[in-house]
C-alpha positions in Angstrom: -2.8 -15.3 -16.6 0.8 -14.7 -17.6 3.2 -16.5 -15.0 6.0 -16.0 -13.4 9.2 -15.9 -15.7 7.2 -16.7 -18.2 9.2 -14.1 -20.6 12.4 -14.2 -18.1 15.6 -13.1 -19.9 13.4 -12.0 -23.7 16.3 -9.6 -24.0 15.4 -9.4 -27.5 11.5 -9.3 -26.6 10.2 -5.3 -27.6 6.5 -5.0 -27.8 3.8 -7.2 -26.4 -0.1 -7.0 -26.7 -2.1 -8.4 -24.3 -5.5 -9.8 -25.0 -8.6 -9.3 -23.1 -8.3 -12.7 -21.8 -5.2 -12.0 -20.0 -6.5 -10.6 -16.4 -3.3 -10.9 -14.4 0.5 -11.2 -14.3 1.8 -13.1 -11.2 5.0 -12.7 -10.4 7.9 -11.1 -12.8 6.8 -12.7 -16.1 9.3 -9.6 -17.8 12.6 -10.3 -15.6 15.4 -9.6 -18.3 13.6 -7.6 -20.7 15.1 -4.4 -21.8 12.4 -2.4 -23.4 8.6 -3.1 -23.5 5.9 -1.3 -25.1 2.6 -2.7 -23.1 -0.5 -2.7 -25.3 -4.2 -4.6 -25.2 -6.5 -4.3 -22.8 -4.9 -5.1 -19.7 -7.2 -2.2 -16.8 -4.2 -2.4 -14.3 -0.4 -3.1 -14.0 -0.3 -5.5 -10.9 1.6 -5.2 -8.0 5.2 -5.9 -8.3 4.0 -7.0 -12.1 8.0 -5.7 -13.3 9.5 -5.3 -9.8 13.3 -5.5 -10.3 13.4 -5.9 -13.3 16.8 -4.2 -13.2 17.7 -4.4 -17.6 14.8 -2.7 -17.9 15.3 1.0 -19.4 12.2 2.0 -21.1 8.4 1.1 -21.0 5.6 2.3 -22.9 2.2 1.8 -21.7 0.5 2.0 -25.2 -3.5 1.2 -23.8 -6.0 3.6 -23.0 -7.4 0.8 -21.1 -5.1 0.7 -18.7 -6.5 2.7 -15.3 -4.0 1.7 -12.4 -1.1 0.9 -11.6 -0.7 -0.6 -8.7 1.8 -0.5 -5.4 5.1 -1.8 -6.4 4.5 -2.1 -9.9 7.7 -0.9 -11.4 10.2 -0.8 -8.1 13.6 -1.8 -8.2 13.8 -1.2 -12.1 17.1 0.8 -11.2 17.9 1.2 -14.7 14.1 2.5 -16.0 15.1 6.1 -17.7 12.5 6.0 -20.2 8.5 5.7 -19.2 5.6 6.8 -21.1 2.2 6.3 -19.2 -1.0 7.3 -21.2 -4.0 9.4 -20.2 -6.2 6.9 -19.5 -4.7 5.5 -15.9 -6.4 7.5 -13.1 -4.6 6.2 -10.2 -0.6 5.4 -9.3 -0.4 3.7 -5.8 2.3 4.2 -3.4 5.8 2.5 -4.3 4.6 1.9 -7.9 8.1 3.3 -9.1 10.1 3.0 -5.9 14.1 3.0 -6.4 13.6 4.0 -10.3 16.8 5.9 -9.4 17.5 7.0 -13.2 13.6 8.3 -14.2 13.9 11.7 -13.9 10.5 13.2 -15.5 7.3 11.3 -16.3 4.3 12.8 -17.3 0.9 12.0 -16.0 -2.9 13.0 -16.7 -3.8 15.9 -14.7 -6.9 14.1 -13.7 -4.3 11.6 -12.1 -4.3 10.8 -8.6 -0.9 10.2 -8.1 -0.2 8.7 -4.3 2.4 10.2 -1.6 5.5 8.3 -2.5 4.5 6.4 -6.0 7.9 8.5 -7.5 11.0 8.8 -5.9 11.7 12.3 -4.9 13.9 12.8 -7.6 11.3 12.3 -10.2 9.5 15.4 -11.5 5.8 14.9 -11.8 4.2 16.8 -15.2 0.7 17.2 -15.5 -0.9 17.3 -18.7 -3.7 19.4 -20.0 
């Protein structure tokens, strides 16, 4: 388990890779952080895992273990512009990027089921091949 604040104001903090042991983020372990890349084999991003997490302006999910990512995962990062989200998650619940008010586009696997209202309106949903 990674805890709350645990990594809270890691400005400098880029990359991390999260072992199979880790099975769950509680709270906002990543408050601060401006850019994360998300590897290891993490299955799911938890609800409200990164919510508000307002320095926050690009993530990239870099495991193709990752399947979900759940309600509220990502809301309130206001300043998110950048988001890279690999084939391998299947399902984006409702509210997962909620008031991400400067992601514009994201791209998603076509096999994706992507829930009324995980995007604001704004965002334009690609599907890949």
């Amino acid at each position: 388990t990674i805890k709350n604040n645990a990594f809270n104001q890691c400005s400098s903090l880029k990359e991390i890779s999260l072992p199979s042991s880790i099975t769950s983020i509680e709270g906002n372990p990543f408050n601060g952080c401006t850019e994360l890349k998300i590897g290891g084999s993490l299955t799911k991003i938890p609800q409200e895992a990164f919510q508000n997490c307002t320095s926050l302006t690009k993530v990239i999910l870099d495991s193709n273990s990752i399947q979900t990512i759940e309600q509220s995962a990502f809301s309130g990062c206001t300043n998110l512009e950048s988001l890279t989200i690999p084939k391998s998650v299947r399902s984006i619940k409702q509210n997962a990027f909620a008031n991400c008010s400067k992601l514009s586009a994201v791209t998603v696997s076509k096999n994706a089921q992507v829930e009324d209202g995980a995007f604001p309106d704004s965002v334009t949903v690609n599907r890949s091949k």
